[in-house]
C-alpha positions in Angstrom: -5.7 -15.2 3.0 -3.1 -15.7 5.5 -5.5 -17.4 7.7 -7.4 -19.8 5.2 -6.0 -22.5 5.9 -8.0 -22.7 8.9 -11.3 -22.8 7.2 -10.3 -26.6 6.4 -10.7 -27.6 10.0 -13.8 -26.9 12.5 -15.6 -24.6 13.4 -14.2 -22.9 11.0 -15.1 -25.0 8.3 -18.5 -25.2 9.0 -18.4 -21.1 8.9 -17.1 -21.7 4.8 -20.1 -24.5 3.9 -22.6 -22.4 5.5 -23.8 -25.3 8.3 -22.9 -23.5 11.6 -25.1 -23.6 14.2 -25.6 -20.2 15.7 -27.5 -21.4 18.7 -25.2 -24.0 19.8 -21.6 -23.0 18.1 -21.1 -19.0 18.5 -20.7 -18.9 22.4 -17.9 -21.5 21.8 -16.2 -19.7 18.6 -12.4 -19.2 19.2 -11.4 -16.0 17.1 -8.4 -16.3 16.1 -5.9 -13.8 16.5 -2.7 -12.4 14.8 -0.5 -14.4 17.0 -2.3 -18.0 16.2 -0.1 -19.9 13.8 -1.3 -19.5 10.0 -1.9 -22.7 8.2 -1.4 -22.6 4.6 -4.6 -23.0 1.9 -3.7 -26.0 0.5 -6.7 -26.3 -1.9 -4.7 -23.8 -4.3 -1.2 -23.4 -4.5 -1.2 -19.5 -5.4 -2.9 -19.2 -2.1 -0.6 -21.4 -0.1 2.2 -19.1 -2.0 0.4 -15.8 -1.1 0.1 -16.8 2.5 3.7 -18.0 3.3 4.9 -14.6 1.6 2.7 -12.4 3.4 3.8 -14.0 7.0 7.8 -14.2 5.5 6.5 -9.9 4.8 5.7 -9.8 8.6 8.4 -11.3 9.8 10.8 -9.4 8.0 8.7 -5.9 10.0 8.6 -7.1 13.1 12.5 -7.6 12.5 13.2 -4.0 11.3 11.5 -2.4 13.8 12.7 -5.2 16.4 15.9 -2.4 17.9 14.9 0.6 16.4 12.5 3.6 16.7 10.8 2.4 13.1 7.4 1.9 13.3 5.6 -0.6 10.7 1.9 -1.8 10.4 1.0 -4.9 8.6 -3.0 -5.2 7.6 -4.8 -8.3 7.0 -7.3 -7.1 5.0 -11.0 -8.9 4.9 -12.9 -9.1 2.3 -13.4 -5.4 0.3 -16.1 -6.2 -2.0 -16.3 -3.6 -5.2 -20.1 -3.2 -4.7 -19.4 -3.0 -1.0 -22.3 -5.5 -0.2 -21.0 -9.2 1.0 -22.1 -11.4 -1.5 -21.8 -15.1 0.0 -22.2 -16.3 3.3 -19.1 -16.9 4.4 -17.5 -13.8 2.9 -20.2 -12.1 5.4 -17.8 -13.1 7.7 -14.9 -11.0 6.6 -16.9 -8.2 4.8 -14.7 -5.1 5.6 -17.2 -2.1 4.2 -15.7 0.9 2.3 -16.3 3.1 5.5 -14.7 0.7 7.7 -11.4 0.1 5.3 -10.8 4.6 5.0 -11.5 4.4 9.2 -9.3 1.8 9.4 -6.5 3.6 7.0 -7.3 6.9 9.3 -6.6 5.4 12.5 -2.9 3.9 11.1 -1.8 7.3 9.8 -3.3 8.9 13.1 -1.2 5.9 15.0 1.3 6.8 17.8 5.0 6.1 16.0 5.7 3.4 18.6 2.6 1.1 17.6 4.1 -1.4 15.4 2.3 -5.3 14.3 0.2 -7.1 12.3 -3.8 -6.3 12.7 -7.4 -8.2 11.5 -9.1 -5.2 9.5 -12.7 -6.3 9.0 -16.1 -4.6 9.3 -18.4 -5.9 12.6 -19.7 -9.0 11.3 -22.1 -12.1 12.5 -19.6 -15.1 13.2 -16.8 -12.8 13.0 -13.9 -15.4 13.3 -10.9 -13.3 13.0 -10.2 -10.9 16.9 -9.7 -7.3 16.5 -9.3 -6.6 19.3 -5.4 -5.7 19.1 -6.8 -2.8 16.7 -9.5 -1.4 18.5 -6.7 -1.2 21.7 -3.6 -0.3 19.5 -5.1 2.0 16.9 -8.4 2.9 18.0 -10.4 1.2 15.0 -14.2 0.5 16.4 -15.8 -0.8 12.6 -19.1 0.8 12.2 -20.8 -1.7 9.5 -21.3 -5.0 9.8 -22.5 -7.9 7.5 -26.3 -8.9 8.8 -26.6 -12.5 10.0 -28.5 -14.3 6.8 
């Protein structure tokens, strides 16, 4: 949720209503990364609350292990669904499968003691707007599901 305050501006928010335009739109998508500035949810306050703790969390690791031989990983979870299916179209986006989240886990206990930083964790998905491309070079995490295109 760190990152939902995004979904209030374009493309993004065309990804949330369910009106992007595959054909013209997903060559141009920008995924954003863990270094792109969060923007608060400001259509709730608990998730405009949840989101500046998180990042203050973040902050506070990438401090600790700043001078030290500490190594911590922060996960930004997607969406882990109880059924594991994704059940709206926009939360196809995020889906992180229940094979994909104990892969993911695997490859940060398996991690080199030096890898340290915040990380997407999401399943392979159609419009996938959030990069993981820092985990699949830092950790090692390739997800093998992925939420079909509707």
């Amino acid at each position: 949720m760190t990152y939902f305050g995004y979904l209030i501006h374009q493309p993004y928010r065309s990804i949330f209503d369910g009106t992007f335009d595959d054909k013209t739109m997903l060559k141009d998508l920008r995924k954003l990364t863990e270094d792109d500035p969060p923007l608060s949810d400001i259509r709730t306050i608990g998730n405009t609350m949840y989101c500046h703790s998180k990042i203050i969390c973040e902050q506070m690791a990438k401090e600790i292990v700043k001078n030290t031989s500490k190594s911590i990983i922060c996960v930004r979870f997607g969406g882990v669904e109880i059924d594991d299916q994704p059940l709206t179209t926009w939360i196809r986006t995020v889906w992180f499968s229940h094979r994909d989240v104990c892969s993911f886990i695997d490859k940060v206990l398996q991690a080199p003691l030096n890898i340290s930083g915040a990380y997407f964790a999401t399943s392979n998905n159609h419009r996938h707007w959030l990069d993981l491309d820092h985990a699949k070079r830092d950790l090692g995490y390739v997800p093998q599901d992925g939420a079909e295109k509707l």
